[in-house]
C-alpha positions as CSV (number, residue, x, y, z in Angstrom):
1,X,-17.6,59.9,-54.8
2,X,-21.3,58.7,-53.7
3,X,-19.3,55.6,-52.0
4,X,-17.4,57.7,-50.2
5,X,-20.0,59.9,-48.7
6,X,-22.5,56.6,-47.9
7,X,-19.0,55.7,-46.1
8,X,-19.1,58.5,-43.7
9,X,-22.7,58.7,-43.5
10,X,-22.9,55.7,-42.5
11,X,-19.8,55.9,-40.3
12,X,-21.1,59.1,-38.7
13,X,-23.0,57.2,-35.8
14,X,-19.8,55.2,-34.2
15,X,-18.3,58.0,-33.5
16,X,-20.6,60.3,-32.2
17,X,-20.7,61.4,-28.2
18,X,-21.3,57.8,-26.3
19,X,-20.8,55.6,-29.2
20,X,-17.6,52.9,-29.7
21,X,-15.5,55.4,-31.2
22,X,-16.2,58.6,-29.9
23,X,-12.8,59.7,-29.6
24,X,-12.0,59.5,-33.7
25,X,-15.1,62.3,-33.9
26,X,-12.7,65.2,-34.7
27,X,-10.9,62.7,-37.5
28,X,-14.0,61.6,-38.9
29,X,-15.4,65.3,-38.9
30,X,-12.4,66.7,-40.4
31,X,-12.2,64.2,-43.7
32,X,-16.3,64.0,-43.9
33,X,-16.3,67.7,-44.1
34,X,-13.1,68.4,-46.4
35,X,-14.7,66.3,-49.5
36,X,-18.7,67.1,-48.7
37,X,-21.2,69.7,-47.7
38,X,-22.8,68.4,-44.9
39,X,-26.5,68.1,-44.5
40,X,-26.6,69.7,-40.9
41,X,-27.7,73.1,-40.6
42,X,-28.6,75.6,-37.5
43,X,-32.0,75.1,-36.6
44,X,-32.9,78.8,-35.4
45,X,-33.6,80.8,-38.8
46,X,-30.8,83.9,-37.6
47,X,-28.1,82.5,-39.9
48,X,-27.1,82.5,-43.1
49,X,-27.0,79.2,-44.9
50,X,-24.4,79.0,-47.7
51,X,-22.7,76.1,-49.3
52,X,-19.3,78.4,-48.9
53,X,-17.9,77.2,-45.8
54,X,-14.1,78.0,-44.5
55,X,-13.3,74.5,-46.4
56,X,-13.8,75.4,-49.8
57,X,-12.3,79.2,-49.2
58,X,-9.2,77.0,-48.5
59,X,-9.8,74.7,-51.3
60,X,-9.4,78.0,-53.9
61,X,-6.7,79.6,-51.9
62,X,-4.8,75.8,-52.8
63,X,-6.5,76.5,-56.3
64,X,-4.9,80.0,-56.6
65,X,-1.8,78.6,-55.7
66,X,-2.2,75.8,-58.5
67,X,0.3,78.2,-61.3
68,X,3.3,78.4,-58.8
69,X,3.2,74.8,-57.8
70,X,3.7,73.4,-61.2
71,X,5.9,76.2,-62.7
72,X,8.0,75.9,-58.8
73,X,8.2,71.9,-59.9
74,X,9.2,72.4,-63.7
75,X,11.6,75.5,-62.5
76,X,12.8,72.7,-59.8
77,X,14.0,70.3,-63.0
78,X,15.0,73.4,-65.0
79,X,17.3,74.6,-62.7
80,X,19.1,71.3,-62.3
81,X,19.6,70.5,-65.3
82,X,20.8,73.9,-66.4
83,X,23.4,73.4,-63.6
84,X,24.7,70.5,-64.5
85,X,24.7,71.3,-68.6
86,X,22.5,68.7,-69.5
87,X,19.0,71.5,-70.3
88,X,20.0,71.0,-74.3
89,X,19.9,67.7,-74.3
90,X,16.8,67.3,-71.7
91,X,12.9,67.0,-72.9
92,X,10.3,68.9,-70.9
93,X,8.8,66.2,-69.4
94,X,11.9,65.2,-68.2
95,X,12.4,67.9,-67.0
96,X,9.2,68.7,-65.0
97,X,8.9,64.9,-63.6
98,X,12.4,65.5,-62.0
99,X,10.8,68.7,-60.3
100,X,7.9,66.7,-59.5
101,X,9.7,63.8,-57.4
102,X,11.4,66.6,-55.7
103,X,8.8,68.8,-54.9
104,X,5.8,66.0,-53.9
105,X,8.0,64.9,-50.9
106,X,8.5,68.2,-49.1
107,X,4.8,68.9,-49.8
108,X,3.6,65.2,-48.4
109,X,6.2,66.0,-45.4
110,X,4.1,69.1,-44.8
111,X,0.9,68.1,-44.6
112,X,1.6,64.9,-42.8
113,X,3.3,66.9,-39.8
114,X,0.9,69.8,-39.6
115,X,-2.3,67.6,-40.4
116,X,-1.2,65.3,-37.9
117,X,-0.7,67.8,-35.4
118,X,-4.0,69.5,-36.0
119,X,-5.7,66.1,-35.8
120,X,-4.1,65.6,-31.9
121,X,-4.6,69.0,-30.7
122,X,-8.6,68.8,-31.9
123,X,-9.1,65.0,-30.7
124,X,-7.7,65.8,-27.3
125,X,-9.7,69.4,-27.0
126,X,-12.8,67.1,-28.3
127,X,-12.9,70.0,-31.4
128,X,-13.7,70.1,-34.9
129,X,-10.7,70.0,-36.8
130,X,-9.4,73.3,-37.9
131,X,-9.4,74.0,-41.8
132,X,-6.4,77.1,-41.9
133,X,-3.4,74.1,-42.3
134,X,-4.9,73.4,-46.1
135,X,-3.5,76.4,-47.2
136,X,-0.7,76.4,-45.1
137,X,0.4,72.9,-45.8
138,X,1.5,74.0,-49.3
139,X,2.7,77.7,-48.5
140,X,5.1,76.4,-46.2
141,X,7.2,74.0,-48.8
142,X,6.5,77.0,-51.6
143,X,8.4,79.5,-49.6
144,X,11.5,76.9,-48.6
145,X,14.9,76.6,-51.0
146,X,14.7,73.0,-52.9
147,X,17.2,71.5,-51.0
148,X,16.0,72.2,-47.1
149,X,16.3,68.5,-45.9
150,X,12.6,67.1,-44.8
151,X,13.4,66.8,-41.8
152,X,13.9,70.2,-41.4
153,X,10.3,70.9,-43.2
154,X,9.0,68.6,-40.3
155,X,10.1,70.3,-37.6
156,X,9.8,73.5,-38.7
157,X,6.2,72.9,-39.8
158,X,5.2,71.4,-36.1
159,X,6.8,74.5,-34.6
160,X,4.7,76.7,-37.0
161,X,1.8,74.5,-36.1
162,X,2.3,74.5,-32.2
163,X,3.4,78.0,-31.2
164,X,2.3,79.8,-34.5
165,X,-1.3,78.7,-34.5
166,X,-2.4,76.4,-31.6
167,X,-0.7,78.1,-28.1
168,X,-3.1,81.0,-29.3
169,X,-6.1,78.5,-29.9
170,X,-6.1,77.5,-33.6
171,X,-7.3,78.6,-36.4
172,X,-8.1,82.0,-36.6
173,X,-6.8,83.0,-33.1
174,X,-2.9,83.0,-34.4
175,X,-1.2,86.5,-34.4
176,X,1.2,85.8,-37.3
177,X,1.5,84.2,-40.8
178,X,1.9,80.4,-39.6
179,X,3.9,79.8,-43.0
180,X,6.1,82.6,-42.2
181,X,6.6,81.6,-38.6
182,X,8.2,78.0,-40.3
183,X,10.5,80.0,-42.7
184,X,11.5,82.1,-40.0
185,X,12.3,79.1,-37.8
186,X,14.4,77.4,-40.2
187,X,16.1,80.9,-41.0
188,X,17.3,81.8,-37.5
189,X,17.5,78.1,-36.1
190,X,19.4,76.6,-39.5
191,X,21.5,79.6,-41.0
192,X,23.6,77.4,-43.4
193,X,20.9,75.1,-44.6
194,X,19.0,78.5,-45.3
195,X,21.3,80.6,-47.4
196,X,24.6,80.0,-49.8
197,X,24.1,79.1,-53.8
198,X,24.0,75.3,-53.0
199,X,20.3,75.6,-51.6
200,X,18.5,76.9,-54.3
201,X,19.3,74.2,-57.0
202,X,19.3,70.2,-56.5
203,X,22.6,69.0,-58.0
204,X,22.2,65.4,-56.4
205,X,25.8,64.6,-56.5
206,X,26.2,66.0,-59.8
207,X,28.3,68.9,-58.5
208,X,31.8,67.8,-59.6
209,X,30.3,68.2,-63.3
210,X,29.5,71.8,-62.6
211,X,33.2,74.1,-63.2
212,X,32.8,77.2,-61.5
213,X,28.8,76.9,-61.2
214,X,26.9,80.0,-58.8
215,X,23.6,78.9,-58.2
216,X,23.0,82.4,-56.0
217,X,19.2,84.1,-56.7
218,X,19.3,87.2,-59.0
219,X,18.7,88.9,-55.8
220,X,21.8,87.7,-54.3
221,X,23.3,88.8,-57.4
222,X,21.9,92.3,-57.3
223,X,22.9,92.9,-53.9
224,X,26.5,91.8,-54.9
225,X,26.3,94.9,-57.5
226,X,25.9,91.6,-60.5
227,X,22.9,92.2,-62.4
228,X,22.9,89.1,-64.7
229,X,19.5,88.1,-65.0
230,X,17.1,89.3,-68.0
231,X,13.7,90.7,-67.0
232,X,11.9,88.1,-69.2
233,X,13.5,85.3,-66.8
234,X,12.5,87.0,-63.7
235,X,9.3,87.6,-64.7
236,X,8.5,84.0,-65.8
237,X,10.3,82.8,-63.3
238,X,13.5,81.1,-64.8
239,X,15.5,81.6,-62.1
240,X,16.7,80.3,-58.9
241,X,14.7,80.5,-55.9
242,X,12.8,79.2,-53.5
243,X,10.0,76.6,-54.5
244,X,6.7,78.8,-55.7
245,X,8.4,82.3,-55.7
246,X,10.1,82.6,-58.7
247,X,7.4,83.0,-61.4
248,X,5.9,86.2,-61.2
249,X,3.2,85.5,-63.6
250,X,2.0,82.2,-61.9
251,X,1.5,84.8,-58.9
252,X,-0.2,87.0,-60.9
253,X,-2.7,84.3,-61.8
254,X,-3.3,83.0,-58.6
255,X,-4.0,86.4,-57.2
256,X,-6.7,86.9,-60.1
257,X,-8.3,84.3,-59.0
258,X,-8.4,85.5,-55.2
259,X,-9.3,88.8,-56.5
260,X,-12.6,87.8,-58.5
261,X,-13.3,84.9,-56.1
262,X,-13.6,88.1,-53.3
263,X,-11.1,85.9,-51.1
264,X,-8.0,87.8,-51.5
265,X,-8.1,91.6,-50.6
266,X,-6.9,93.4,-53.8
267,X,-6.3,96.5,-51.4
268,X,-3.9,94.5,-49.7
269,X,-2.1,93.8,-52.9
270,X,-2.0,96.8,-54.6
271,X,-0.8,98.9,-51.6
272,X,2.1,96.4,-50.8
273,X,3.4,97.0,-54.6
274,X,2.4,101.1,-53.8
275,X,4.7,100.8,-50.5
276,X,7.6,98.9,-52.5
277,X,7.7,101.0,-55.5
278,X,7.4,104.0,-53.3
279,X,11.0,102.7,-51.2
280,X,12.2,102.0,-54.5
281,X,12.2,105.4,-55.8
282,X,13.3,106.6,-52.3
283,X,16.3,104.6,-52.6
284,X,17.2,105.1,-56.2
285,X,17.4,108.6,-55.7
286,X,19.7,108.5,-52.7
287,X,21.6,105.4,-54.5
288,X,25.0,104.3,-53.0
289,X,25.8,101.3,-53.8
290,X,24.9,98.9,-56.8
291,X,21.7,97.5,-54.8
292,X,20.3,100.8,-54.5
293,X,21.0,101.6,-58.2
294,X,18.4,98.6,-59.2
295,X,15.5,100.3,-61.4
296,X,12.4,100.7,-58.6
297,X,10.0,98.3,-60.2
298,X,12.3,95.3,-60.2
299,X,12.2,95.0,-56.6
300,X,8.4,93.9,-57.6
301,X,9.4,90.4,-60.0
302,X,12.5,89.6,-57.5
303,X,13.0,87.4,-54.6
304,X,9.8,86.5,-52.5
305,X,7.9,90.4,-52.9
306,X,4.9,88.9,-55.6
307,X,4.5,85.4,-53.2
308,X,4.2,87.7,-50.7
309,X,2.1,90.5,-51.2
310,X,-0.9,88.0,-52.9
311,X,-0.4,85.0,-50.7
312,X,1.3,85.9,-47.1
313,X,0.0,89.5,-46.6
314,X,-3.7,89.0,-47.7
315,X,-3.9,86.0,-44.8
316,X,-7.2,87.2,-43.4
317,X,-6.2,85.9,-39.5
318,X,-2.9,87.8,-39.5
319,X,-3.9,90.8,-41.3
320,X,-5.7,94.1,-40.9
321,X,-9.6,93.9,-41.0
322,X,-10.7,97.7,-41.5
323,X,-10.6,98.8,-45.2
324,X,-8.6,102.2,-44.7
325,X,-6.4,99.4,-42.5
326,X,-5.6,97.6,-45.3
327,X,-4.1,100.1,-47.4
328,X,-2.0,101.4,-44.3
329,X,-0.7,97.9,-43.6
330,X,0.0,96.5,-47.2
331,X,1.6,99.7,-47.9
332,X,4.0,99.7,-44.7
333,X,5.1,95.8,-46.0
334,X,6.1,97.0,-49.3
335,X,8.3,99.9,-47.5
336,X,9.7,97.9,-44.9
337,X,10.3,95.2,-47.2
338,X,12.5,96.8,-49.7
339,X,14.0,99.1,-46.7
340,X,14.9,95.5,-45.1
341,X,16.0,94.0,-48.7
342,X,18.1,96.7,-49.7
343,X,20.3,98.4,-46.8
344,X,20.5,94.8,-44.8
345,X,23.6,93.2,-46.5
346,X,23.0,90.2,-44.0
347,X,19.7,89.3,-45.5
348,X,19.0,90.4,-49.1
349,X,15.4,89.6,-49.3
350,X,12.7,91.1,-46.2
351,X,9.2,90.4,-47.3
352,X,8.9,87.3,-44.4
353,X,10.6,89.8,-41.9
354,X,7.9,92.8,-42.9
355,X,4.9,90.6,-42.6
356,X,6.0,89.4,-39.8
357,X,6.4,93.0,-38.5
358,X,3.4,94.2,-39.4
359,X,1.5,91.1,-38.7
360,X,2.3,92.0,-35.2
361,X,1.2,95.9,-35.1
362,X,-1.8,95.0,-37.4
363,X,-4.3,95.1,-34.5
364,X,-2.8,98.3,-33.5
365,X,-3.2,99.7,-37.1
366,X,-7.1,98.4,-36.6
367,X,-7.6,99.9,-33.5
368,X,-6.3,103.5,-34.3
369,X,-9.0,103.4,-37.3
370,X,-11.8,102.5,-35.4
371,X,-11.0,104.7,-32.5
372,X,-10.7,107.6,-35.5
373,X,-14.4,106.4,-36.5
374,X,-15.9,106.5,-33.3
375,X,-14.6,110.4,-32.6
376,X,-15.4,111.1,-35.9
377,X,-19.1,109.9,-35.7
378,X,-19.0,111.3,-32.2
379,X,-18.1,114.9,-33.2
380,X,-20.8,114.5,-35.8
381,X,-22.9,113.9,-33.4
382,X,-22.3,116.9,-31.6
383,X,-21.1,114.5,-28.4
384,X,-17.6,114.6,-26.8
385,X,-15.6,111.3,-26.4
């Protein structure tokens, strides 16, 4: 690692303003700063100097997200053999390096599109390159079905990339989940590569072995009124479904993490569960039909609700920013969500579609707080607004 750094240190000069290769100053920024601290540091003594730059609050948002990439690339392998009859007979390293060689290439495809993009956009604005695509790089192919071809991953990800994050002026500036904004692409603009059983598990031409094999998601299966799965499965994440959604518990200990770190709002979290349980009871006690029937707190360890509530709703850019904010908006994704899920037959999932939602009224939600602040503290005052 010393190499390295003497690398770009001594690198650093060529492509400053006026030197040979001014124009690669945004590249060479953007790697020099993603491995090391740099040594610069404001020269006025009115800011705060910490090591903890918007880098390494990426680098343990990828950390968090460490669990659900290698159980989503062991489930990947599980999956497929189970389908084709072979899990018996099948070791788990087999198993997991199957899930690996399909997994790596969607996230490689990922990170080349949307890091390449990034890398464009800042060379010709003459910017630093923005961090945000670190994170999501890999929460775009963790929230896509196994089989979405990579070429759908690549454009999808430069539309996320272009008119989810950089129309609006990066990092920071977008107005909705960028990884969402990529599922949602595909969803709308690709219907059939996006839904159907033959998505969720990689047969690899090994689908005339399989005799009357359903590869649908549980939650599929629960809005058909088929409640096959056991709990255990769904909670471990045995199941079909897309990439790094499945396993509950890998969520779990990602959002630990984010929790204790101080990175991921834990308000956020526990009032998105609040909201969905809350629909859930709604709708079980008005049940009528199957889907409605499902016990409340399932809702919780099915489909994409965990992924969702600790990695897509706690985005700080999209989100709320006031505290009571928080509660309000995390709880209003868990209702919609389930509300969505449960009485859309079209579209048996809803956490991307209430994010989404309330991505786009979550400055609204903001403003009514603060606005409910200022009269407050004004009538306190004794001073009419």
């Amino acid at each position: 690692m010393k190499a390295l750094r003497n690398f770009f240190e001594k690198t650093k000069p060529y492509v400053q303003k006026g030197a040979k290769y001014h124009w690669l100053h945004s590249t060479h920024d953007g790697f020099f700063t993603l491995f090391f601290v740099q040594k610069d540091t404001s020269e006025s003594g009115t800011h705060i100097h910490d090591y903890s730059d918007l880098k390494r609050t990426m680098s343990i948002v990828v950390l968090s997200l460490v669990p659900a990439i290698l159980f989503g690339m062991y489930n990947t392998g599980l999956q497929h053999y189970k389908a084709i009859g072979e899990l018996a007979s099948t070791g788990f390293f087999e198993i997991f390096l199957y899930g690996l060689l399909k997994v790596i290439p969607v996230i490689a495809v990922s990170y080349i599109v949307g890091l390449g993009i990034e890398f464009a956009f800042a060379q010709m604005r003459g910017h630093d390159v923005n961090e945000g695509f670190l994170v999501s790089g890999i929460l775009i192919p963790l929230v896509m079905p196994i089989e979405t071809p990579l070429w759908m991953i690549a454009v999808a990800t430069a539309f996320a990339v272009i008119f989810g994050k950089e129309v609006f002026g990066g990092t920071g500036m977008n107005i909705w989940n960028p990884a969402l904004i990529a599922r949602a692409f595909l969803f709308f603009a690709y219907p059939a590569h996006m839904s159907g059983d033959s998505v969720w598990i990689p047969l690899d031409g090994a689908a005339k072995l399989v005799d009357g094999f359903s590869g649908a998601t549980p939650l599929a299966d629960a809005a058909a009124g088929n409640i096959n799965f056991s709990i255990a499965d769904a909670f471990f994440g045995f199941i079909p479904g897309s990439i790094g959604e499945t396993s509950t518990l890998a969520i779990l200990l990602g959002a630990i993490l984010l929790i204790v770190t101080g990175i991921g709002s834990w308000k956020i979290m526990v009032s998105v569960a609040g909201g969905g349980l809350f629909m859930g009871v709604l709708l079980n006690i008005f049940a009528v039909n199957p889907f409605m029937e499902l016990p409340f707190w399932q809702h919780l360890i099915l489909g994409g609700f965990a992924f969702g509530a600790v990695f897509m709703a706690t985005d700080p850019v999209s989100a709320t920013q006031t505290e009571k904010g928080k509660w309000i908006y995390g709880f209003l994704i868990g209702v919609i969500a389930i509300l969505f899920r449960v009485l859309n037959p079209a579209y048996p999932e809803g956490m991307m579609l209430a994010i989404l939602l309330m991505n786009t009224f979550a400055p609204l939600v903001d403003h009514y707080i603060v606005q409910s602040n200022i009269k407050r503290r004004l009538k306190r005052a004794g001073v009419s607004a």
